[in-house]
C-alpha positions in Angstrom: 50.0 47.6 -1.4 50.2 45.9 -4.8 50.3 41.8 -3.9 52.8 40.0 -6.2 52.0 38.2 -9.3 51.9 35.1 -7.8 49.5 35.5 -5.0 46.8 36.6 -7.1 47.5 33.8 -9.4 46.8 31.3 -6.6 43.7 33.5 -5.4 42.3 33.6 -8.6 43.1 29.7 -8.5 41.1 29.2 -5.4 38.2 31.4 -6.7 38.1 29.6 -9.8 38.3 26.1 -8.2 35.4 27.2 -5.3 33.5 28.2 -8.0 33.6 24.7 -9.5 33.1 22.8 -6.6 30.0 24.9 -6.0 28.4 24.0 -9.5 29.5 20.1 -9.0 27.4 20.2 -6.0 24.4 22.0 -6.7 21.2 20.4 -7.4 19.6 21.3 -10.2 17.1 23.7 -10.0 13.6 24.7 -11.8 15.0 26.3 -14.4 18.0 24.2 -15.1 16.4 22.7 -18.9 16.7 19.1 -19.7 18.0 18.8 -23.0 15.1 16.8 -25.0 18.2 14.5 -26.2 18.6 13.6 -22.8 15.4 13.6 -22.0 15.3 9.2 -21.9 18.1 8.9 -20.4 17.2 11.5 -17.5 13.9 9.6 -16.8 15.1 6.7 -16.5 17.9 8.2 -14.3 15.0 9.1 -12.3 12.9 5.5 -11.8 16.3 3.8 -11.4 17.6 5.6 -8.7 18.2 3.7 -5.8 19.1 6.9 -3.9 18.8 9.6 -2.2 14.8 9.6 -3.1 13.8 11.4 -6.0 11.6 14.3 -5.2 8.9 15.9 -6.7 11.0 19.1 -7.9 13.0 16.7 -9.8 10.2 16.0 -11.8 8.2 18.8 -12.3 11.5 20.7 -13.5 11.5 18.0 -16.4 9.8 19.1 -19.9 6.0 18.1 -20.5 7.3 15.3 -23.0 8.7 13.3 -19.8 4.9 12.4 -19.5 5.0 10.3 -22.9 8.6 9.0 -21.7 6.8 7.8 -18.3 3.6 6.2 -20.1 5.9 4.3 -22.2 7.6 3.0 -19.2 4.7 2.0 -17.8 3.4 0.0 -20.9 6.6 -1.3 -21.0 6.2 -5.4 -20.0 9.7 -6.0 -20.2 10.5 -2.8 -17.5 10.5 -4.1 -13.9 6.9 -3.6 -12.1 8.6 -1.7 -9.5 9.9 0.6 -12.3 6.3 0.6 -14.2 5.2 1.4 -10.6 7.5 4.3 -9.8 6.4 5.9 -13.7 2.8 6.1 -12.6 3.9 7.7 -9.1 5.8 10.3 -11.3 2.8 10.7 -13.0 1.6 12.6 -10.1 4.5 15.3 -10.4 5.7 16.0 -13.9 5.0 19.3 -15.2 2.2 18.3 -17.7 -1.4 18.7 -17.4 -2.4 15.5 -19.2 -0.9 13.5 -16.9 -4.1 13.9 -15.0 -6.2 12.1 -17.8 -3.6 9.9 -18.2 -3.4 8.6 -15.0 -7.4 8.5 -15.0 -7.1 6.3 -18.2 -4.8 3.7 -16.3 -6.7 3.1 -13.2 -10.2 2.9 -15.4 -8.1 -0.3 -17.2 -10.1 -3.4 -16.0 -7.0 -5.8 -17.7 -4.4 -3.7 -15.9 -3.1 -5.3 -13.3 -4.9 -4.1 -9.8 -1.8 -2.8 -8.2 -0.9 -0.6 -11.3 -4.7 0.7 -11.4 -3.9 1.4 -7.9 -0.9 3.3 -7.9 -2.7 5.5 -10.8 -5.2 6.3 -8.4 -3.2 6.9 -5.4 -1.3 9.2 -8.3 -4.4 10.6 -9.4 -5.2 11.7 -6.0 -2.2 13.3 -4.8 -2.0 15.5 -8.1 -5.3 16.6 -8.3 -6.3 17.2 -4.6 -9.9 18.1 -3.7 -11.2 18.3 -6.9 -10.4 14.5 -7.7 -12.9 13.8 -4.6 -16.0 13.8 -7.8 -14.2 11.4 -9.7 -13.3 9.0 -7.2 -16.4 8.2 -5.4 -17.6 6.5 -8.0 -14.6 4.4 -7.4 -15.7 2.9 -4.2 -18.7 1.5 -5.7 -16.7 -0.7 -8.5 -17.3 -4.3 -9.0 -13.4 -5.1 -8.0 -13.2 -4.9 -4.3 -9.3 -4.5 -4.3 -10.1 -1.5 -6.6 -12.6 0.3 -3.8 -9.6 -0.6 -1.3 -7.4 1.7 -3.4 -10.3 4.2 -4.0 -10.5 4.6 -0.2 -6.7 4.9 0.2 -6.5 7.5 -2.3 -9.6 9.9 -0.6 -7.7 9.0 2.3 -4.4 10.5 1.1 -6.7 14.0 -0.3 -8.3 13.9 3.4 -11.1 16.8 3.2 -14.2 16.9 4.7 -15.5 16.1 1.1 -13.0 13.2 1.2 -14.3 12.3 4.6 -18.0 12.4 3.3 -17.6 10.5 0.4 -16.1 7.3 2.8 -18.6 7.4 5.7 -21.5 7.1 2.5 -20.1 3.5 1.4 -18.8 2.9 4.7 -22.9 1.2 5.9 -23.3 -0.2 2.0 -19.9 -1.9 1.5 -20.1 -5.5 1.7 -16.8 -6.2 1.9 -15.2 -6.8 5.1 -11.1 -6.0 4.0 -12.9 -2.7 1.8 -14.8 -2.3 5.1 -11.3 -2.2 7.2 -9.8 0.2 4.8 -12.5 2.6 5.1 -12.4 2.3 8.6 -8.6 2.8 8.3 -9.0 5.7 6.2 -11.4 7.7 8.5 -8.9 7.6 10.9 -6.6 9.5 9.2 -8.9 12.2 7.9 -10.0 14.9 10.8 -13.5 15.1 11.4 
């Protein structure tokens, strides 16, 4: 049976209009590009989203230049601190590999404001993992107490045994009573 004109009008309508409704509400995905003319715009998108949360996908599936787009923010002493905050948490997730050095740059930034240092370590940590576990004991032994604080919370947030190692050495030499706490704090949270 044949089905009239107008029938398969409306279900190629339907079809058509499905279709369009699926694309309008798909997220993007890994391999949806970000048109480098966009590419401002989209970041700042990003750190001015008051919600849903941005995730780490929708970083990483931005092009390696978002990383000069994000360090610009963060220099930026105009921008917001929360917003020069959130550009060194992103730091941890966009998809370029000098974002590592970048962030190492920030936190070892006496001038830099300590809560900027300590969000680049935090960022440091979580995009690095294990390996970062060298490079931030030294941390915990820095003349700026607030600066161990943040050392320990970012160990804290890798959490290995090497992590774990590196907190119970400076736990008996830190003088500090508030570094001491966080340490403490910080053990607590990593397994033995």
């Amino acid at each position: 049976m044949k089905a009239s004109p107008a029938i398969s009008g409306l279900v190629g309508l339907l079809c058509w209009s499905a279709f369009l409704v699926g694309c309008a509400g798909r997220r993007p995905s890994s391999v949806d590009p970000v048109r480098p003319a966009n590419l401002r715009s989209t970041v700042d998108a990003l750190l001015d989203r008051p919600g849903p949360p941005v995730t780490d996908e929708d970083w990483k599936r931005l092009p390696p230049e978002a990383l000069d787009l994000l360090a610009q923010t963060q220099r930026d002493t105009s921008a917001s601190a929360e917003k020069r905050l959130r550009a060194i948490s992103a730091m941890a997730h966009v998809n370029n590999p000098a974002a590592s050095e970048e962030l190492k740059r920030l936190w070892q930034r006496p001038p830099l404001d300590i809560s900027f240092r300590g969000a680049a370590l935090l960022a440091y940590a979580e995009r690095m993992g294990d390996p970062a576990v060298g490079e931030l004991k030294p941390v915990l032994a820095d003349s700026d107490w607030q600066l161990r604080q943040a050392g320990a919370r970012a160990l804290a947030k890798i959490g290995t045994k090497e992590a774990r190692a590196a907190l119970e050495d400076r736990l008996g030499s830190e003088d500090a009573a508030s570094v001491r706490d966080v340490i403490q704090q910080a053990l607590t949270m990593i397994e033995p």
